[in-house]
C-alpha positions in Angstrom: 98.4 15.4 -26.2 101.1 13.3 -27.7 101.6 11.9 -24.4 98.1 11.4 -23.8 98.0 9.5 -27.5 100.9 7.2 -26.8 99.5 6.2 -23.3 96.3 5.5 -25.4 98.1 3.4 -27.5 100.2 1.4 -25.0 97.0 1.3 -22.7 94.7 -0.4 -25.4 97.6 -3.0 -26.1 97.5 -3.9 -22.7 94.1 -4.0 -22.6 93.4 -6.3 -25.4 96.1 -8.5 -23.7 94.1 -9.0 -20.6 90.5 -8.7 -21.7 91.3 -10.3 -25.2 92.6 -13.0 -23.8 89.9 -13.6 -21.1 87.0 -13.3 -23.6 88.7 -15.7 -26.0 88.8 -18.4 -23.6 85.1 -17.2 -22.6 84.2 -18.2 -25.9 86.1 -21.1 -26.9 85.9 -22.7 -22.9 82.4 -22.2 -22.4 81.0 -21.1 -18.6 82.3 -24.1 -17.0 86.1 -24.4 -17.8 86.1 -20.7 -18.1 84.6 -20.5 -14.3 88.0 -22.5 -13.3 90.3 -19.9 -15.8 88.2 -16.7 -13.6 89.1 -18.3 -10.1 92.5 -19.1 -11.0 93.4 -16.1 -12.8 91.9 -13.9 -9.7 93.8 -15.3 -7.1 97.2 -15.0 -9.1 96.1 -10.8 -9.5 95.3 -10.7 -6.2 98.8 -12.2 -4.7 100.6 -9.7 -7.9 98.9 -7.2 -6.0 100.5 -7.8 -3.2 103.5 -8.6 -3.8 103.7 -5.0 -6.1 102.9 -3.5 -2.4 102.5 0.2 -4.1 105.7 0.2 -5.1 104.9 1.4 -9.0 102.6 4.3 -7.9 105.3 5.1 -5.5 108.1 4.8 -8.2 105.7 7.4 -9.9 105.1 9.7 -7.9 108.8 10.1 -6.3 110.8 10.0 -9.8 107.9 12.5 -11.1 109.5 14.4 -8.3 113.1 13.6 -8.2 113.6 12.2 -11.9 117.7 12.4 -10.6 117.0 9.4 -8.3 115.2 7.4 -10.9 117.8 4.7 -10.7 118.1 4.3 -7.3 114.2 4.3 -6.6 113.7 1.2 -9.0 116.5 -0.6 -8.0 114.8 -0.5 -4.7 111.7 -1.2 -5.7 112.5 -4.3 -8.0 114.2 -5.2 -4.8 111.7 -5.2 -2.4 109.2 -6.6 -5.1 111.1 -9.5 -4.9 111.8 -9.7 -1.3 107.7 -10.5 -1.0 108.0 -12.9 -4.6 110.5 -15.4 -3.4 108.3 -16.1 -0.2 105.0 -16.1 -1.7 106.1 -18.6 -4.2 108.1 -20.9 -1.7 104.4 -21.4 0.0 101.6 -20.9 -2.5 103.4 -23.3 -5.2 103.3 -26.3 -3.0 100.1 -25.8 -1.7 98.8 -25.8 -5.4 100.3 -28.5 -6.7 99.9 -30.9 -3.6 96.9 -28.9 -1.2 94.1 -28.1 -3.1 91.4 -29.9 -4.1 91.6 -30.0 -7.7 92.1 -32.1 -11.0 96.2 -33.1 -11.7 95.5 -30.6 -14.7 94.6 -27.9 -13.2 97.0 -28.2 -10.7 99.8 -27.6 -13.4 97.4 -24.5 -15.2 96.9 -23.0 -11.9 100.6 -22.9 -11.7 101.3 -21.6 -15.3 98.9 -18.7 -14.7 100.1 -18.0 -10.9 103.7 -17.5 -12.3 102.7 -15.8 -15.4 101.1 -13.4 -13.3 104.2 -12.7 -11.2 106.1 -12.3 -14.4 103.7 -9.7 -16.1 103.7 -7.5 -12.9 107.3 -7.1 -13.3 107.0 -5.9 -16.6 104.6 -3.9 -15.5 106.9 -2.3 -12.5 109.9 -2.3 -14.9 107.9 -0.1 -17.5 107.1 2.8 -14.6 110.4 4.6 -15.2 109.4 5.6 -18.7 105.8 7.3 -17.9 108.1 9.0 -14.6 110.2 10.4 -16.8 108.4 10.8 -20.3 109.5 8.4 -22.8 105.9 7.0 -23.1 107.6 6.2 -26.5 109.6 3.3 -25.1 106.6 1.6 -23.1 104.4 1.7 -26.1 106.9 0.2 -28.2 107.5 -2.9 -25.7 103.9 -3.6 -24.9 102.6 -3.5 -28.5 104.9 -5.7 -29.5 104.9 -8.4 -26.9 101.0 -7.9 -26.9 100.8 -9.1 -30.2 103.4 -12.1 -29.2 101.0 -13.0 -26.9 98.2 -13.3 -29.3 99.9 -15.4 -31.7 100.8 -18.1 -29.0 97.7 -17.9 -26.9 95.6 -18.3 -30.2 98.3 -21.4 -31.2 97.7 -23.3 -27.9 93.9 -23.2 -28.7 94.0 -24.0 -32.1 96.3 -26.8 -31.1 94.9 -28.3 -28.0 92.1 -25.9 -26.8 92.7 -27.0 -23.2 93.6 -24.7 -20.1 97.0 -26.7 -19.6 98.2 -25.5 -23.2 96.7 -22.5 -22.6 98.9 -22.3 -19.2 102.2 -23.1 -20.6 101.2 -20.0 -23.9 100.1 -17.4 -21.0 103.3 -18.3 -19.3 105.7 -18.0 -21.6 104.4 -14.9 -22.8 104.5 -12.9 -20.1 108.3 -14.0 -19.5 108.7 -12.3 -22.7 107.2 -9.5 -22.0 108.9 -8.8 -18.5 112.0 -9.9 -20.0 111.9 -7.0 -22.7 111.0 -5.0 -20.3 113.9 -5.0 -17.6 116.0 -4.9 -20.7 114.7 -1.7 -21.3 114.7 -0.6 -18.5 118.4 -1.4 -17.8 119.2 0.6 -21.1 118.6 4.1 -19.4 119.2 3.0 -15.8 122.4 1.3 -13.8 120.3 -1.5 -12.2 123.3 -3.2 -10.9 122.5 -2.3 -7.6 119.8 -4.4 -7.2 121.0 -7.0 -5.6 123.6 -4.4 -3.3 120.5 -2.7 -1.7 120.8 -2.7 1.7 117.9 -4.0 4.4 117.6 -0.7 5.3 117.1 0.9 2.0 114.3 -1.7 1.6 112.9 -1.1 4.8 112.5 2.3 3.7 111.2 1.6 0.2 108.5 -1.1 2.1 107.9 1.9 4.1 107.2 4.8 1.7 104.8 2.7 0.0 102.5 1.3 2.5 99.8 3.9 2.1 100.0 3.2 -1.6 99.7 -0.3 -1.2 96.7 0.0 0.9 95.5 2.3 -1.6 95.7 0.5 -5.2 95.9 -2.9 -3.6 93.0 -3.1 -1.5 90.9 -1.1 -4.1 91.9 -3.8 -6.5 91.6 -6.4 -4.3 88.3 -5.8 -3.3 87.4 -5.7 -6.6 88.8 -9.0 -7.3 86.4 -10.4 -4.5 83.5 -10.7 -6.9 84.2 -13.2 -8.5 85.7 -15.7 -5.4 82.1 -15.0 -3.8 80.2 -15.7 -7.1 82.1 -18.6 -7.6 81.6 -19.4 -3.6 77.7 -18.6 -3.2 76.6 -19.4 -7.0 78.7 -22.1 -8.1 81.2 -22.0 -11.2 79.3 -21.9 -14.0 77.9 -18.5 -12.7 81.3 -17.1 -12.0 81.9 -18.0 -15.3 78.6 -16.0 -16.9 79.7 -13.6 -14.3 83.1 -12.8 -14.9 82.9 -13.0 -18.9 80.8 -9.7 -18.3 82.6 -8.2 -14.9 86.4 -8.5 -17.2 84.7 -6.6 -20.3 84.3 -3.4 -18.0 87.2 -4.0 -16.4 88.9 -3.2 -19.5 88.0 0.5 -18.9 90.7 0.0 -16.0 93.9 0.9 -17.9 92.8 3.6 -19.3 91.9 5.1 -15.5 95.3 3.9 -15.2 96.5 6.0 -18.1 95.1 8.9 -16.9 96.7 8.7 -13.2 100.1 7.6 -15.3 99.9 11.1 -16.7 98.6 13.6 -14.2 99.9 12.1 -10.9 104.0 13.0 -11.8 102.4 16.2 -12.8 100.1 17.1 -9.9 103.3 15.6 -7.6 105.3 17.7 -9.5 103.4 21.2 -8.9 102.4 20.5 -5.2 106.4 19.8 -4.9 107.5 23.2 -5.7 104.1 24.9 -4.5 102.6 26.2 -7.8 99.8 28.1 -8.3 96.7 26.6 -9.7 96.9 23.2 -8.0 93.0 23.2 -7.4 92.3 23.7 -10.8 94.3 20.9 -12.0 92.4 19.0 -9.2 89.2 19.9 -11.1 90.9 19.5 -14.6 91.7 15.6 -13.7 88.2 15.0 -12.3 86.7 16.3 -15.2 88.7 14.0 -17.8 88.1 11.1 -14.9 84.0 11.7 -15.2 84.0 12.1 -18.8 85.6 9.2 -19.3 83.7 6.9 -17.2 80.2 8.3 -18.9 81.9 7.3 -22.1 82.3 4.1 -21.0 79.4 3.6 -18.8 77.2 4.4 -22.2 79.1 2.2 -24.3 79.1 -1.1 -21.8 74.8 -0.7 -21.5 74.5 -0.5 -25.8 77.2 -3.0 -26.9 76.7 -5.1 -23.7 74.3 -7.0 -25.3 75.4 -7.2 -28.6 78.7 -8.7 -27.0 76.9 -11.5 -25.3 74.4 -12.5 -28.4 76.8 -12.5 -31.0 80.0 -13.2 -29.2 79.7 -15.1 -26.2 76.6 -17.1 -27.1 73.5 -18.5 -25.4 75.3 -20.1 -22.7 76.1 -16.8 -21.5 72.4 -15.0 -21.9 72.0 -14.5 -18.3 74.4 -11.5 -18.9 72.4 -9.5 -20.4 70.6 -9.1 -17.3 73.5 -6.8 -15.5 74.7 -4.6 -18.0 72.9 -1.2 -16.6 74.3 -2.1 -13.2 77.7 -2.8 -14.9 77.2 0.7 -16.3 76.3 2.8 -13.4 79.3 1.0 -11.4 81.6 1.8 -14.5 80.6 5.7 -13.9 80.7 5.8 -10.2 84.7 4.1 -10.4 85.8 6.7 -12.6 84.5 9.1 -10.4 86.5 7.7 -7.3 89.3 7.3 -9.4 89.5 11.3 -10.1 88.9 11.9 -6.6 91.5 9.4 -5.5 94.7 10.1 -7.8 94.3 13.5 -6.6 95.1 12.4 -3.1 97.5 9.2 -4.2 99.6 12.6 -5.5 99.3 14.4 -2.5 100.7 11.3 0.0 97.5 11.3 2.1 96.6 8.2 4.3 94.0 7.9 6.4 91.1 9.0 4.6 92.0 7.4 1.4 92.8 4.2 3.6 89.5 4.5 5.6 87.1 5.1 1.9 89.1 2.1 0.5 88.2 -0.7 3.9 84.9 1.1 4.7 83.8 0.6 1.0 85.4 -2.6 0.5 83.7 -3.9 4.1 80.0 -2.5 2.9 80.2 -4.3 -0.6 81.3 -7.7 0.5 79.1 -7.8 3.3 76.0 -6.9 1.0 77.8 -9.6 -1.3 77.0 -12.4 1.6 73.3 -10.8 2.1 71.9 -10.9 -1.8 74.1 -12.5 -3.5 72.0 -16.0 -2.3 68.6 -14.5 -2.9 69.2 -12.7 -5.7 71.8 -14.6 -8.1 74.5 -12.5 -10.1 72.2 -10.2 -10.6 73.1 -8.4 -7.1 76.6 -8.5 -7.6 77.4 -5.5 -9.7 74.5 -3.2 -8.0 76.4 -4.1 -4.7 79.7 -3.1 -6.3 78.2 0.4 -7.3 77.2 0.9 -3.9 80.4 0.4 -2.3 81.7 2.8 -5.4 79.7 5.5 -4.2 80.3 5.1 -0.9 83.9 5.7 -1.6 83.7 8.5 -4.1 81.5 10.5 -0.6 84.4 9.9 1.5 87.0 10.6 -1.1 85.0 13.7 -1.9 85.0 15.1 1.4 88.6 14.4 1.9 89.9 16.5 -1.4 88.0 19.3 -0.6 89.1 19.4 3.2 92.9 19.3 2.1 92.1 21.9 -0.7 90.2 24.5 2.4 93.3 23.8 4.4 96.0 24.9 1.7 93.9 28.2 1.2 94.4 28.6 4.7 97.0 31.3 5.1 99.9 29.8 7.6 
């Protein structure tokens, strides 16, 4: 429990990071300059995603394993993080600042947030070791503190200017601090010296081991990232503005999916590892927390929904209020998935969970081109929670073959 309540606490800091942040500037932006803040700030997840190629839920899963070997797994890791950094930013920074068709302004915010991005996603991978291992302690300390940094100077830069440049260079120089206290951390309980000594083929290896769980957690997140691009490309803007003011709010139930799977998938790695008894019933344990927790929050977006947009947001944003019971029903059916899936993101399955993830991801953006243009926003999120069940069926029937086939006898 104490681990569960630290997790809590570290998870809600970083939530109000993200989602506080986002809703601020909903607020104080209005649809249209918050339209460019969703576009910008989806494409810089999107290439974090990548560039974190699984290597965190790797990291997880083999030091809840091998917690002797700590070290040298995150050396790797920050390692080959970096191998796909340097490259992406040698390419995308140019094409930003000299490429794209947009104002001279936004060219310089659209780099602030792009590099911010990078810089918070190594935090992020830094802070790994300590839910491995079990100092939750350590990570909640660290993100509390530089989450409320990063209130004090993204509320300065609005007060100040209110513009997404200053917003940029706050976002920015946040996230530096956070990633910086971060490695510092993490180099307090772990000789990272080696970092820059690991060989190609230690990377190689490290790419290697965690291509099914970048397939996994990358294209699921991804694909959920795609919502808003396609708003913004099939209903202008403004819409993807209205639309992603709502879509981030239940996207702040994330983390705490993510807290669960930083808990149990060390565990469940741990007892399939050394062959305990029970494994099944843990399996049944995690989906149980995962679907209790996604009815939670599934009841909680459909009542305060509203409220949020009426007395927060403002009239700009009424068309929200229109997608809230599809925002709760896709809210249900993810947390759903998500207990199906850490179960087999512990056990190192691939093709299955790799097959749910494109064969979803295909079926919801496809259905995205179809309604989205005669049906508004409003088709969005009811597309999204069909693609959600579609990948909780196939992740269904992929945990219970692997659980008939343990029972097996050899």
């Amino acid at each position: 429990m104490r681990d569960h309540a630290l997790m809590g606490v570290t998870t809600a800091a970083r939530t109000a990071v993200q989602l506080g942040t986002l809703l601020i500037l909903a607020r104080t932006l209005g649809p249209s300059d918050f339209g460019f803040i969703s576009i910008v700030i989806t494409w810089s997840t999107i290439i974090a995603l990548v560039t974190d190629y699984g290597f965190g839920m790797r990291a997880l899963r083999d030091i809840g394993a091998e917690r002797e070997r700590a070290g040298e797994i995150m050396s790797a890791s920050l390692a080959a993080k970096s191998v796909l950094v340097l490259p992406a930013c040698i390419v995308l920074l140019p094409v930003i600042l000299f490429v794209l068709d947009l104002h001279l302004i936004e060219r310089f915010a659209a780099v602030l947030f792009l590099l911010g991005t990078l810089a918070s996603s190594y935090g992020d991978l830094g802070l790994t070791v300590f839910r491995s291992i079990g100092q939750f302690h350590r990570e909640t300390r660290i993100v509390v503190a530089t989450a409320l940094v990063h209130f004090v100077l993204i509320g300065a830069a609005i007060l100040l200017r209110n513009d997404v440049l200053a917003i940029g260079v706050a976002f920015l120089l946040s996230r530096l601090i956070y990633a910086t206290f971060a490695l510092r951390a993490l180099s307090r309980i772990l000789e990272l010296g080696g970092i820059l000594r690991n060989s190609w083929k230690v990377l190689g290896e490290r790419f290697k081991s965690s291509t099914s769980f970048a397939v996994d957690s990358g294209a699921t997140n991804i694909f959920a990232q795609l919502d808003v691009i396609l708003v913004n490309h099939l209903a202008g803007r403004e819409a993807a503005g209205i639309y992603f003011a709502g879509s981030r709010l239940i996207q702040g139930a994330v983390p705490f999916s993510v807290l669960l799977a930083s808990v149990h998938i060390p565990r469940f790695a741990y007892q399939l590892h050394n062959k305990t008894a029970g494994l099944a019933r843990y399996g049944l344990r995690i989906l149980g927390e995962y679907t209790g927790m996604g009815l939670i929050f599934a009841l909680a977006f459909f009542f305060i929904g509203p409220l949020f947009t009426d007395y927060f947001l403002g009239a700009e944003y009424a068309e929200l209020n229109t997608l809230w019971l599809a925002f709760a029903c896709f809210t249900a059916a993810r947390f759903i998935a998500a207990g199906l899936g850490v179960q087999l993101m512990a056990m190192g399955t691939g093709f299955l969970r790799t097959f749910g993830i494109i064969a979803s991801g295909v079926i919801t953006v496809l259905c995205y081109w179809i309604f989205i243009p005669s049906h508004g926003i409003q088709a969005a999120p009811w597309v999204s929670t069909l693609g959600m069940v579609v990948l909780t069926g196939i992740y269904g029937y992929a945990v219970l073959a692997i659980y008939r086939k343990r029972r097996q006898p050899a």
